[in-house]
Structure formats: structure tokens, C-alpha cells
N, C-alpha and C positions, 0 to 999 in steps of 0.2 A: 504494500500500500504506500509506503512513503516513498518508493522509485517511480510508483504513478505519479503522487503529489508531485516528486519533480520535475517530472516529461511535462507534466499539465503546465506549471509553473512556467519552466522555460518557454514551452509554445505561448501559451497567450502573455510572457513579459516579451516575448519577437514579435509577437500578432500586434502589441499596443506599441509597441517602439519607432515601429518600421512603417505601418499604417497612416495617413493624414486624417482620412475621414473629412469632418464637418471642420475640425481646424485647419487645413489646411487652408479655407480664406483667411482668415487671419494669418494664418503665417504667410502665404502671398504678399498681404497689404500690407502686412510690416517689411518685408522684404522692399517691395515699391515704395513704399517711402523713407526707408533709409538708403537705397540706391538715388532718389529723384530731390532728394530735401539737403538742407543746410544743417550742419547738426544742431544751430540755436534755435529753428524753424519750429514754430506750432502748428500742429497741424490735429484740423477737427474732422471724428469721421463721420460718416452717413452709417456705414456700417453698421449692422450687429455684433458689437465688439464685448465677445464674450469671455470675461474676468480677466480684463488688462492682457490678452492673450497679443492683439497687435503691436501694442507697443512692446512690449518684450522684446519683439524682433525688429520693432524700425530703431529703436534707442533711439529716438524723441519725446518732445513733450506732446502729447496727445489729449485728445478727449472725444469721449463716446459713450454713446446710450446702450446698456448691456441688456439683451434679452425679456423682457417683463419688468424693465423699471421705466419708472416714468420720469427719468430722470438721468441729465447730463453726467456723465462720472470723470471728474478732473484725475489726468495720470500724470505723478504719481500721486501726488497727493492723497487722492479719494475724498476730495472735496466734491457737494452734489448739488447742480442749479437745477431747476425746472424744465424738464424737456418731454411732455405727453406724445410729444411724434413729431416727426422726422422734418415736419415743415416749423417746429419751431424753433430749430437750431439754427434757424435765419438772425437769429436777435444777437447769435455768440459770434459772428462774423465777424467782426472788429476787434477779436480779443484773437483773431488765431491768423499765420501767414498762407496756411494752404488749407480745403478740404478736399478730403478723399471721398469720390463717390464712384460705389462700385457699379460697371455699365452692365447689364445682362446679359445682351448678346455675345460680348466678349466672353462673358464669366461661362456661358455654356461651352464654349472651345477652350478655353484656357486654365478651366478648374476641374481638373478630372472626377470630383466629388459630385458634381452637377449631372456626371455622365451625357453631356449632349444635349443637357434641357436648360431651360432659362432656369435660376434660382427660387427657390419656395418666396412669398413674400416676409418671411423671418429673418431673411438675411439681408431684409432691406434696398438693394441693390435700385436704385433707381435709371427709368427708362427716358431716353431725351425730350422727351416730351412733359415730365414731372415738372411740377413748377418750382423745388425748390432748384435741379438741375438749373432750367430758363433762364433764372437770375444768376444762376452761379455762372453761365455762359456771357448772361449780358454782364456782370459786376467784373470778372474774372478780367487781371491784365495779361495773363496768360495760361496755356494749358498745357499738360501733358499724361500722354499717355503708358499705363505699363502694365502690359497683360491685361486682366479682367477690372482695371481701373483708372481713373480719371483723377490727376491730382489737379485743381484749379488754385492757381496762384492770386490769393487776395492786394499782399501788396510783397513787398521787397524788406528783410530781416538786414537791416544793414551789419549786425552783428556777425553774421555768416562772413562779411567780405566773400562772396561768390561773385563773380563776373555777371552782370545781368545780361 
């Protein structure tokens, strides 16, 4: 019995190691934005940013509304504003340099997790048409794109010194 205990052990700590699942968007957007950003750069996400799991991987200062709260979660801090859904994170725009909004159609080719479909609405992923997208298009001095996301440039961190 205890040589099953281990076989079993082993397999499923390889099965959960090696596997992405459902984080692997998060670990994508953290990827894309500490590839695309300054490292003094704020950046807020649209995302379903679930328990600081993005920022881990972009090593930014971030902020995002995590799965069934109704509310902004400052990273790292874990300080909490008001955010009941997705269109109200318009008010935090002047507090951050970039937002990340995940595009769908990308995210069905470029997140193996999706398998080929657009994302559940849980994972928030806004389509161009969204209106908080709209404004992020008209406000945005610029944009760029990585994989299954859209980072939109509020204004310029002059603390980065990055080459505009």
C-alpha cells in the first residue's frame, strides 16, 4: 500500500506541475506584461486575475478584480476599491500606465486551455466592440499587442526612462 501511495503521489505531483490548465492565462498575461512594460509601469487588468497569480509573473505593480469579488485588488499590497464589473475600472485609469485587456479571438488560438473556442465569460476577456475596450482605443496613446492580449498605453512612466 505505501508503494501505491507513492506511484499515486508522484503521478499526480507530474500531473499538477507540468499541466497549465485554467492558469495558464494568467501566467501568459504576466508573461506579456513583463516582456511589453517598464519595470516602474502600473498596469491594471480586465482580466480574471485569480489570487495575484498575474502579477507573480509580470513583477509589476498591478491591479485586478479576482473571480466573485466585487472589488479592485491592489498588488501587492491587497488594498480593495470598489469595482462591481468590468466597466467600472474606467474611474482607476489615471492611477495606472497601461491596461491589459484580454482579446478573445486571439485567446482561442493562442491559449491552449480555450482548446479553439473563444473564453467562458469568467475570464472576462473583452471583445472590440465592449465599450470599456472603445474608450481604451479612443483614450489609449498607444497599443500593443502579445498573444491573447492587448496592452493599451495610458500615458508614459517617465521613471522607466524607456525610449518612447
Amino acid at each position: 500500500l505505501l508503494a501505491l501511495a507513492g506511484v499515486q503521489t508522484v503521478w499526480v505531483m507530474a500531473n499538477r506541475l507540468t499541466r497549465e490548465g485554467a492558469a495558464e492565462v494568467g501566467y501568459r498575461a504576466g508573461l506579456a506584461i513583463r516582456e511589453r512594460t517598464g519595470p516602474r509601469d502600473r498596469v491594471l487588468l480586465t482580466i480574471a486575475d485569480a489570487r495575484q497569480f498575474t502579477p507573480y509573473y509580470a513583477e509589476r505593480y498591478t491591479a485586478g478584480v479576482e473571480p466573485g469579488e466585487p472589488s479592485l485588488m491592489i498588488h501587492p499590497s491587497g488594498d480593495r476599491r470598489p469595482a462591481p464589473d468590468v466597466e467600472s475600472l474606467e474611474q482607476y485609469f489615471g492611477e495606472f500606465d497601461l491596461v491589459l485587456v484580454g482579446d478573445p479571438e486571439k485567446a482561442a488560438t493562442e491559449i491552449r486551455f480555450f482548446g479553439g473556442r473563444p473564453p467562458p465569460p469568467e475570464f472576462r476577456f473583452l471583445e472590440r466592440s465592449h465599450p470599456l475596450r472603445r474608450k481604451l482605443e479612443e483614450r489609449a496613446i498607444s497599443q500593443v499587442s502579445s498573444g491573447a492580449f492587448v496592452l493599451y498605453r495610458l500615458r508614459w512612466n517617465p521613471s522607466n526612462n524607456l525610449v518612447r
